[in-house]
PALUM-311089 format. One line per 5 residues: number of its first residue (from 0); their letters; for each residue x, y, z of N, C-alpha, C, O. Coordinates in steps of 0.1 Angstrom, whole numbers, plus 5000, padded with zeros to 4 digits. Layout:
<rs>
NUM	a	X/Y/Z/X/Y/Z/X/Y/Z/X/Y/Z | ... $
</rs>
This chain:
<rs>
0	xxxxx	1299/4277/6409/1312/4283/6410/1311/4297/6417/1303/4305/6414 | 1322/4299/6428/1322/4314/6432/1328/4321/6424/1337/4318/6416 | 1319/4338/6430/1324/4349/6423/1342/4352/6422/1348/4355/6412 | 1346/4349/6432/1364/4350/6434/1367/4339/6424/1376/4341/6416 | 1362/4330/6424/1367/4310/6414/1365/4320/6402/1375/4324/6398 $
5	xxxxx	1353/4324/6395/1348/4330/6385/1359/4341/6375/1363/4341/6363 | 1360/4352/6389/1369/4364/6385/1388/4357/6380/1397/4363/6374 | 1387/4347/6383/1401/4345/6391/1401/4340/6371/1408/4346/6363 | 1391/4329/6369/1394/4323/6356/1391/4332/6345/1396/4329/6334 | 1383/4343/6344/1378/4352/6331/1391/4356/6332/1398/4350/6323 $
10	xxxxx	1396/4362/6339/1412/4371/6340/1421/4366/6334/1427/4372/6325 | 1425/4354/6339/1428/4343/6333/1429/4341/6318/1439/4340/6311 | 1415/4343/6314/1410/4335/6301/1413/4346/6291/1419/4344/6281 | 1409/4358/6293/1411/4372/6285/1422/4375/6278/1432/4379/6283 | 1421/4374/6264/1431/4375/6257/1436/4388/6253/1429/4392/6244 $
15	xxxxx	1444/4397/6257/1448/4409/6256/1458/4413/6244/1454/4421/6236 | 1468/4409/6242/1476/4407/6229/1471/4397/6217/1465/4386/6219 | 1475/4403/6206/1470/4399/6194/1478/4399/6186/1483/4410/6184 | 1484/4384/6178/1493/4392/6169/1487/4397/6152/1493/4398/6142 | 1469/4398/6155/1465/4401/6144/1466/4418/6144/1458/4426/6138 $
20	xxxxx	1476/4423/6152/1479/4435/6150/1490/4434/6137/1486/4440/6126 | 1502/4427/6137/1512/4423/6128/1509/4425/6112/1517/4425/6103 | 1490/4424/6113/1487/4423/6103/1483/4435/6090/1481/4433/6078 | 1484/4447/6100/1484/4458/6096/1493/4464/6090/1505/4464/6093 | 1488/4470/6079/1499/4476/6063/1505/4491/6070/1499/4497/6079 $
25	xxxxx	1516/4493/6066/1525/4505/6065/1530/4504/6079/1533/4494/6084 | 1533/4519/6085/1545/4519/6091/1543/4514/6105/1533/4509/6109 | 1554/4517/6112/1552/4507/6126/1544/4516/6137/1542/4513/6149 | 1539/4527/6131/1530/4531/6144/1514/4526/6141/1507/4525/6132 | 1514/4525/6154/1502/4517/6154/1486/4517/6152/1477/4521/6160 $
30	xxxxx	1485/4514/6142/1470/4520/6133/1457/4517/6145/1459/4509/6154 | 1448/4522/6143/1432/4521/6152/1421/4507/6146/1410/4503/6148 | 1433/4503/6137/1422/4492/6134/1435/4484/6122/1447/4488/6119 | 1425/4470/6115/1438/4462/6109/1426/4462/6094/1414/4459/6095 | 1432/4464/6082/1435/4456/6070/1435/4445/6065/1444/4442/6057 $
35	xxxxx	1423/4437/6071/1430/4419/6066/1440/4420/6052/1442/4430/6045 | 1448/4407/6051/1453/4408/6037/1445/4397/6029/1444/4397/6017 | 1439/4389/6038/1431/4381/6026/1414/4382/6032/1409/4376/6041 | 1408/4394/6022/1398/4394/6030/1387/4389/6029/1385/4388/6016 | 1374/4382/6037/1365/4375/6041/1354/4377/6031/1350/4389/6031 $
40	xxxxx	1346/4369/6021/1336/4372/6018/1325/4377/6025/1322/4368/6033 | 1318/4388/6026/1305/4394/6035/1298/4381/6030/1299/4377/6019 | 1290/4375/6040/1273/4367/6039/1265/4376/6030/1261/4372/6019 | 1263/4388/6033/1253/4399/6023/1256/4401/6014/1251/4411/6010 | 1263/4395/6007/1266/4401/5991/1269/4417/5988/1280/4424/5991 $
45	xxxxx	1257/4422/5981/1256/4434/5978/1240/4442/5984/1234/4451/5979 | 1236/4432/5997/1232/4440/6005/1231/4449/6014/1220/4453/6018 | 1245/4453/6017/1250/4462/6029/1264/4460/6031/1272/4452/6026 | 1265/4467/6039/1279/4462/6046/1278/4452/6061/1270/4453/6070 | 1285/4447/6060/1283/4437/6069/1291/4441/6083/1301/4447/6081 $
50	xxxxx	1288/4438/6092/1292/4437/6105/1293/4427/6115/1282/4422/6118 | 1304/4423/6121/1305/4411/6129/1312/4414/6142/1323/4421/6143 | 1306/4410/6149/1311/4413/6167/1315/4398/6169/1308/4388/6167 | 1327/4398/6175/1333/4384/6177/1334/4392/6193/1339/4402/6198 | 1324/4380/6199/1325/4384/6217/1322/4371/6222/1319/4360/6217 $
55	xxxxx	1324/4374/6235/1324/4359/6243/1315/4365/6256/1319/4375/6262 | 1302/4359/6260/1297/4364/6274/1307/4360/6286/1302/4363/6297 | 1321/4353/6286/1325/4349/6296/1339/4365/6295/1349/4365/6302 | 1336/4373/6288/1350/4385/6288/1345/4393/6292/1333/4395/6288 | 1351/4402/6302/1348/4413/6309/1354/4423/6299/1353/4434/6304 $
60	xxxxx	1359/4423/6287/1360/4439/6284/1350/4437/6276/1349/4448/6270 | 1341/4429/6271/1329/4425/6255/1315/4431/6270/1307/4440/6267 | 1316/4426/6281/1304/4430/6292/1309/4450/6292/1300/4458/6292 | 1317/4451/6291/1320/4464/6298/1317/4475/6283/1313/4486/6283 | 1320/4464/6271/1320/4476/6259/1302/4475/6257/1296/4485/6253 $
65	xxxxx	1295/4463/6260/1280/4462/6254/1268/4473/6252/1260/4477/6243 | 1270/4479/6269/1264/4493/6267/1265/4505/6253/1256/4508/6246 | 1276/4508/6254/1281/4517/6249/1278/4513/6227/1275/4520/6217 | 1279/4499/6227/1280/4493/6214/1266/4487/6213/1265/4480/6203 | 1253/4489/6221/1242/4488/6215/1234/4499/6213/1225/4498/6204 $
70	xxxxx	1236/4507/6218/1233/4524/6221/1238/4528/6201/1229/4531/6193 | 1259/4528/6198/1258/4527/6189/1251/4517/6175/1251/4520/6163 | 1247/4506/6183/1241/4497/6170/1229/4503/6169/1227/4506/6157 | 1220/4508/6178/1207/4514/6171/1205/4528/6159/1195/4532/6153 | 1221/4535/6160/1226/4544/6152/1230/4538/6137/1241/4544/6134 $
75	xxxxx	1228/4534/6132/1237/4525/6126/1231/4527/6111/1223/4518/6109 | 1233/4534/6101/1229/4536/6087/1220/4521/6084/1222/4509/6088 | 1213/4524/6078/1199/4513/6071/1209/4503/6063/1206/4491/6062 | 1218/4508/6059/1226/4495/6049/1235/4492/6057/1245/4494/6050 | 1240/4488/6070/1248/4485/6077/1239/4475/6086/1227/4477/6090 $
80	xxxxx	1249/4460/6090/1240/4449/6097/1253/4443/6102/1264/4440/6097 | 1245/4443/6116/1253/4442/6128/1248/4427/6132/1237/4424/6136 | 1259/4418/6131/1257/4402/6136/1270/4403/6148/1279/4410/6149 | 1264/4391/6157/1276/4387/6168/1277/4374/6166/1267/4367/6164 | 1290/4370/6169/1296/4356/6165/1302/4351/6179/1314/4354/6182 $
85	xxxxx	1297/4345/6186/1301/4342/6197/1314/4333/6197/1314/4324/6189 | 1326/4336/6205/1336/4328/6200/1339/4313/6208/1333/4312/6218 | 1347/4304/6204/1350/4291/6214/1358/4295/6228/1353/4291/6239 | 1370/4303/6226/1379/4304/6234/1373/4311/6243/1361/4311/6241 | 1379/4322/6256/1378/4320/6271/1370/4310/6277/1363/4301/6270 $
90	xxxxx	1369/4310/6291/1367/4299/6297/1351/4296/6296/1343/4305/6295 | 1347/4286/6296/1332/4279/6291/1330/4282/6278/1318/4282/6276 | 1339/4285/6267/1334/4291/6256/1324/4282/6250/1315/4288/6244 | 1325/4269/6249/1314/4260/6237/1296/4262/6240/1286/4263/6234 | 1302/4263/6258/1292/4261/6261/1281/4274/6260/1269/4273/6260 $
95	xxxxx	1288/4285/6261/1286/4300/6261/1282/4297/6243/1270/4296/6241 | 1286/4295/6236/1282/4298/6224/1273/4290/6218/1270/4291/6206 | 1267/4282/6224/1253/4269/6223/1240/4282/6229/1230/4284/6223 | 1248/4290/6244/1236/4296/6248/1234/4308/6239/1222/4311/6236 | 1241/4314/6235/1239/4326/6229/1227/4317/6213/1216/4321/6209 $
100	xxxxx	1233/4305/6207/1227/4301/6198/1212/4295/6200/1204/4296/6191 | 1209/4289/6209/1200/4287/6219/1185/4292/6224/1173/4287/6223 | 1193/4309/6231/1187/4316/6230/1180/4325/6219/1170/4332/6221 | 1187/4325/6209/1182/4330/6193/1169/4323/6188/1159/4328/6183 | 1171/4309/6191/1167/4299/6183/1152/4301/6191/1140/4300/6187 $
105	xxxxx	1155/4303/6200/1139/4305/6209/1132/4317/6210/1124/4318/6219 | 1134/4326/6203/1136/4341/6202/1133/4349/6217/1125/4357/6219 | 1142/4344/6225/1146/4351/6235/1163/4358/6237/1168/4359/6247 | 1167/4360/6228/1183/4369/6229/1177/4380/6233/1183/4386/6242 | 1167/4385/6230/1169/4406/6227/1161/4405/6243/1162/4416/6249 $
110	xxxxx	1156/4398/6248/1152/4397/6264/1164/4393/6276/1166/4399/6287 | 1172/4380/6268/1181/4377/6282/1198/4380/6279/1207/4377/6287 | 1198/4387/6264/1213/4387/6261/1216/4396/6274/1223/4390/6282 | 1214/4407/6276/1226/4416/6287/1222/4408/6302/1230/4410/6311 | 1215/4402/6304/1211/4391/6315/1220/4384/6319/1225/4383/6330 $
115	xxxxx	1224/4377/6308/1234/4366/6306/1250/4374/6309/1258/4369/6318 | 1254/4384/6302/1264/4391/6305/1263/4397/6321/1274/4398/6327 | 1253/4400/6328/1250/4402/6343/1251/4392/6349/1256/4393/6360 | 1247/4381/6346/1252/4372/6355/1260/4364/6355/1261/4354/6362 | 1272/4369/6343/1283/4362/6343/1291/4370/6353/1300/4367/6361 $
120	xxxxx	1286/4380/6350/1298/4394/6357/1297/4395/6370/1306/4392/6378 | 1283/4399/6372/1279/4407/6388/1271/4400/6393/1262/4407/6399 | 1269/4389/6392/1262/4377/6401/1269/4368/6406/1276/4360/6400 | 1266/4369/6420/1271/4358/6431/1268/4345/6428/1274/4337/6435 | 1259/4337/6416/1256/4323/6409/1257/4333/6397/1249/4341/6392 $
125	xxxxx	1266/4329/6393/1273/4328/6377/1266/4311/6373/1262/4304/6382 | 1264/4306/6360/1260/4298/6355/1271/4292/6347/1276/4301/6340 | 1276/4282/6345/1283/4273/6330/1278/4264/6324/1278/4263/6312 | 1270/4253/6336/1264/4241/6327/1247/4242/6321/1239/4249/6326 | 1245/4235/6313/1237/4238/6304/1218/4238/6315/1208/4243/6310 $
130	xxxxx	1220/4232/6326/1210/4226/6338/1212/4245/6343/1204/4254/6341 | 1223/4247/6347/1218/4260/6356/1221/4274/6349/1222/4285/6355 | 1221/4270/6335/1216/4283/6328/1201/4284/6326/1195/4294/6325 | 1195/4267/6325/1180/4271/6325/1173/4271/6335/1161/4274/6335 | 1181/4267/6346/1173/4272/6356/1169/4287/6366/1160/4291/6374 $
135	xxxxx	1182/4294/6360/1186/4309/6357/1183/4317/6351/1186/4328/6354 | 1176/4313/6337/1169/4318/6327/1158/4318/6327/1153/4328/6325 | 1151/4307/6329/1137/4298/6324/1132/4299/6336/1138/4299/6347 | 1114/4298/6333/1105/4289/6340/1110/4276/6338/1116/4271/6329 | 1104/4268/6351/1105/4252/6349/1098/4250/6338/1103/4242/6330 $
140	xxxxx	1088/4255/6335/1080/4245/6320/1084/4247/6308/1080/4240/6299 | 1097/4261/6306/1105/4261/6298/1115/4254/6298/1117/4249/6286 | 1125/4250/6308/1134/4247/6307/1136/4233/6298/1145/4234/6290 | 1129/4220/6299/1131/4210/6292/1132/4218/6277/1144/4216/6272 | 1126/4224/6271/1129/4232/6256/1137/4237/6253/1141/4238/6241 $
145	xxxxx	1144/4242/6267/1155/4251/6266/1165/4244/6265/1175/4249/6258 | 1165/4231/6272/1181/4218/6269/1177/4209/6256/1186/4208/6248 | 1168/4206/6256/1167/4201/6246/1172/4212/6228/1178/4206/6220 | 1169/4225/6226/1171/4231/6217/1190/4232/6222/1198/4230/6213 | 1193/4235/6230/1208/4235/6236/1218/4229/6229/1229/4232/6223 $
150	xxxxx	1209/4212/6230/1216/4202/6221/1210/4197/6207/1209/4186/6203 | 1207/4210/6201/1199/4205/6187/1211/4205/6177/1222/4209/6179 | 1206/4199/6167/1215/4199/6155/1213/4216/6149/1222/4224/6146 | 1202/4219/6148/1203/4236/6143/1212/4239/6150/1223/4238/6144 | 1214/4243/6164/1225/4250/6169/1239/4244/6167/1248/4251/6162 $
155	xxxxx	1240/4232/6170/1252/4229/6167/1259/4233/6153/1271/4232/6151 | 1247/4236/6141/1252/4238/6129/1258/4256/6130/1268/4262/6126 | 1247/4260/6137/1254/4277/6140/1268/4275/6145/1278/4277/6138 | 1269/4272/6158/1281/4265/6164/1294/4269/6152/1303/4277/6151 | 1288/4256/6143/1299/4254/6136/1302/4270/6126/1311/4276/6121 $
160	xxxxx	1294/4270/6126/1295/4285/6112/1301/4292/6121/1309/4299/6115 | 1302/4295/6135/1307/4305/6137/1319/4304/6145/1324/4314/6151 | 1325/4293/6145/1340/4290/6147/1349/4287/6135/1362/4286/6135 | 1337/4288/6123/1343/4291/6109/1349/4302/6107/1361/4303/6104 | 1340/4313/6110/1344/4327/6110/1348/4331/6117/1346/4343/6118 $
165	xxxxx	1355/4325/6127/1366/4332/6138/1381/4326/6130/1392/4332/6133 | 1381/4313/6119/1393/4309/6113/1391/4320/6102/1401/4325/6097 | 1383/4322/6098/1384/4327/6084/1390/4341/6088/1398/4348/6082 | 1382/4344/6099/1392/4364/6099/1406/4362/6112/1411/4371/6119 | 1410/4348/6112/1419/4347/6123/1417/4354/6134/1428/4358/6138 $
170	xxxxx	1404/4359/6144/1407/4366/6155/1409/4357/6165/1404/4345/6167 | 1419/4367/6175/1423/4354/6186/1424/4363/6198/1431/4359/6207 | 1415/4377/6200/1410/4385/6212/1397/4389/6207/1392/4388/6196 | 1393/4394/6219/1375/4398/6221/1375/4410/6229/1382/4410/6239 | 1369/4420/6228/1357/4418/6214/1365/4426/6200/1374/4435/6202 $
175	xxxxx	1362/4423/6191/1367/4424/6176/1355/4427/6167/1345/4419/6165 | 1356/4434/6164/1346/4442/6150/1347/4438/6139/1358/4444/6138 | 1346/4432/6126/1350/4426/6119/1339/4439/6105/1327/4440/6106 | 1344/4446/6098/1339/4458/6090/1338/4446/6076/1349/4439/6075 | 1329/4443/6067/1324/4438/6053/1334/4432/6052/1340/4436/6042 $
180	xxxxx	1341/4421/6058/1352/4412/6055/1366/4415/6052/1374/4408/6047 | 1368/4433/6057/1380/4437/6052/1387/4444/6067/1399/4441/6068 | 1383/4450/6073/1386/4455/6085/1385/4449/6099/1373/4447/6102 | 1390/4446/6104/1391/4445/6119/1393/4459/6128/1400/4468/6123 | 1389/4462/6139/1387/4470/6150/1385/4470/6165/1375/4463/6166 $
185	xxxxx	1389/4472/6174/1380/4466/6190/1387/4480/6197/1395/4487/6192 | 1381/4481/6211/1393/4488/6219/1401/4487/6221/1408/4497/6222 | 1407/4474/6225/1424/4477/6221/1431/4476/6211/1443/4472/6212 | 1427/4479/6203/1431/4484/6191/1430/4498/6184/1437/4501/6175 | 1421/4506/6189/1418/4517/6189/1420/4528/6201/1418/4540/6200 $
190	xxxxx	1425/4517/6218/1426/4529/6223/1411/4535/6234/1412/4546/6239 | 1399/4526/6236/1389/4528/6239/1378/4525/6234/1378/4527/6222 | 1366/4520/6240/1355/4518/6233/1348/4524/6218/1345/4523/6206 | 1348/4533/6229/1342/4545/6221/1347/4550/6209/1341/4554/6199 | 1364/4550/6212/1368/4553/6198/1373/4543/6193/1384/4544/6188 $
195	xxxxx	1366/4531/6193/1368/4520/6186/1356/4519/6178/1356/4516/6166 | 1342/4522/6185/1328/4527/6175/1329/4540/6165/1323/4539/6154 | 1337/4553/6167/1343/4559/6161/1353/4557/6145/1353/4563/6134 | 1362/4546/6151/1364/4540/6137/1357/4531/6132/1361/4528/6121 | 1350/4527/6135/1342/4521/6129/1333/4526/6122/1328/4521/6112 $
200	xxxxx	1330/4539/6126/1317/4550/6115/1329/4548/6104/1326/4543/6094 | 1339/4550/6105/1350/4554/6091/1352/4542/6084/1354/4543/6072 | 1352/4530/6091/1356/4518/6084/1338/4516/6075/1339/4512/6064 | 1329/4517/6078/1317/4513/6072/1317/4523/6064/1321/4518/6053 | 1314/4536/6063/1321/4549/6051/1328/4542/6042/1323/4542/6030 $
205	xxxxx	1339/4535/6045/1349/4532/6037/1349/4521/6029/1356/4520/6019 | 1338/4511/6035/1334/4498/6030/1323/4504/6022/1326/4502/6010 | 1310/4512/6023/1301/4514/6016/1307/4522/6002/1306/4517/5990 | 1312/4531/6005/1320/4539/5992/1327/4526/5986/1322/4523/5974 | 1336/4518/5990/1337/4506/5975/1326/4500/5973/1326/4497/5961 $
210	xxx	1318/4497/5978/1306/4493/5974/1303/4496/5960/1304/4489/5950 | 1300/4505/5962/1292/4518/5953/1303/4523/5938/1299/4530/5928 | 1314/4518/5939/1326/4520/5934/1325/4509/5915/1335/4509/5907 $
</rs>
C-alpha cells in the first residue's frame, strides 16, 4: 500500500469524538479527564495502581504522543504499572493487535515497538499483512516463528483479553489512559499530550491515596 493510500485511510480511521466524554460527573464545562460510573476492576489487586494505554500502531495521534509518554513512563512511581492494550478498531486493527501480541510473545516489543509505529507513519512500505510485517521485521530464519507465533492460540487468547477491556472501560478513541479502573484521560481530553501526562500524575495521586484509604 502507498504512503498517500495509507495517509488517506488512518485519517479516515482516527476517531476524534467520544461520547465517553458524556460520561463525566458535574457541570457542563469540560473536565481534563472522565470518571467511569462503573468502574473496572484493576488486574493488580492491591499491588499498585494500574495503568492502561488503549493505542492502535495504525493512529497518528498514539505515534505522535509515544515519545513524549515513554520518556514519562520511565518517571513513573515504583507502585504505578504501565500496560498497553492494543485496540481492534482503526484500519488493520486485528491484525495490528496480533503484532503488538506477537512481538511480546517473542520478547522483541522493547526493540521493534517504535519501529513498527515508524513504519506505519514515515515509511514509503508501511506493512498490514502478516508475510510483510515479517519480512520488515525479521531475518528470514526468523520469520517462519514469527507467523507461526502470529497465529498462536496464546496470542489469540491476549487478543481476546484485550478487546475485553476496551468493552469493559467502553473506549471508542485512541490513545486513552485508563488510571486503576476509575479514570480515563488522553489528549483530547485534556487539551495536549503533555497535559494529558500531567493529569495523569493527579489521577494516580488520586488512585494511590484510595488505595491507602
Amino acid at each position: 500500500m502507498r504512503r498517500r493510500e495509507l495517509a488517506k485511510l488512518l485519517a479516515w480511521g482516527t476517531v476524534l469524538a467520544s461520547p465517553v466524554r458524556a460520561r463525566a460527573a458535574g457541570s457542563a464545562r469540560r473536565e481534563p479527564f472522565v470518571t467511569l460510573v462503573s468502574p473496572v476492576k484493576a488486574s493488580g489487586g492491591d499491588a499498585g495502581v494500574e495503568l492502561l494505554l488503549f493505542f492502535s500502531y495504525a493512529c497518528p495521534h498514539c505515534h505522535a504522543w509515544e515519545p513524549a509518554l515513554q520518556q514519562w513512563a520511565r518517571q513513573l512511581p515504583a507502585s504505578a504499572r504501565l500496560r498497553r492494550v492494543p485496540v481492534p478498531f482503526l484500519v488493520n486493527g486485528g491484525s495490528l493487535q496480533r503484532l503488538y501480541y506477537t512481538l511480546q510473545a517473542l520478547g522483541r516489543l522493547d526493540a521493534l515497538h517504535a519501529r513498527v509505529f515508524a513504519t506505519l507513519h514515515e515509511s514509503e512500505q508501511p506493512f498490514f499483512e502478516p508475510r510483510e510485517m515479517a519480512q520488515s521485521l525479521f531475518s528470514e530464519s526468523e520469520r517462519p516463528g514469527f507467523l507461526a507465533t502470529f497465529q498462536s492460540a496464546a496470542v489469540t487468547a491476549k487478543v481476546r483479553e484485550a478487546t475485553a477491556l476496551l468493552a469493559a472501560y467502553t473506549v471508542d478513541q485512541v490513545p486513552m489512559l485508563a488510571v486503576q479502573g476509575r479514570y480515563l484521560t488522553s489528549p483530547a481530553l485534556a487539551g495536549g499530550g503533555r497535559e494529558a501526562l500531567r493529569v495523569a500524575d493527579t489521577l494516580i495521586a488520586k488512585a494511590g491515596a484510595g488505595r491507602g484509604s
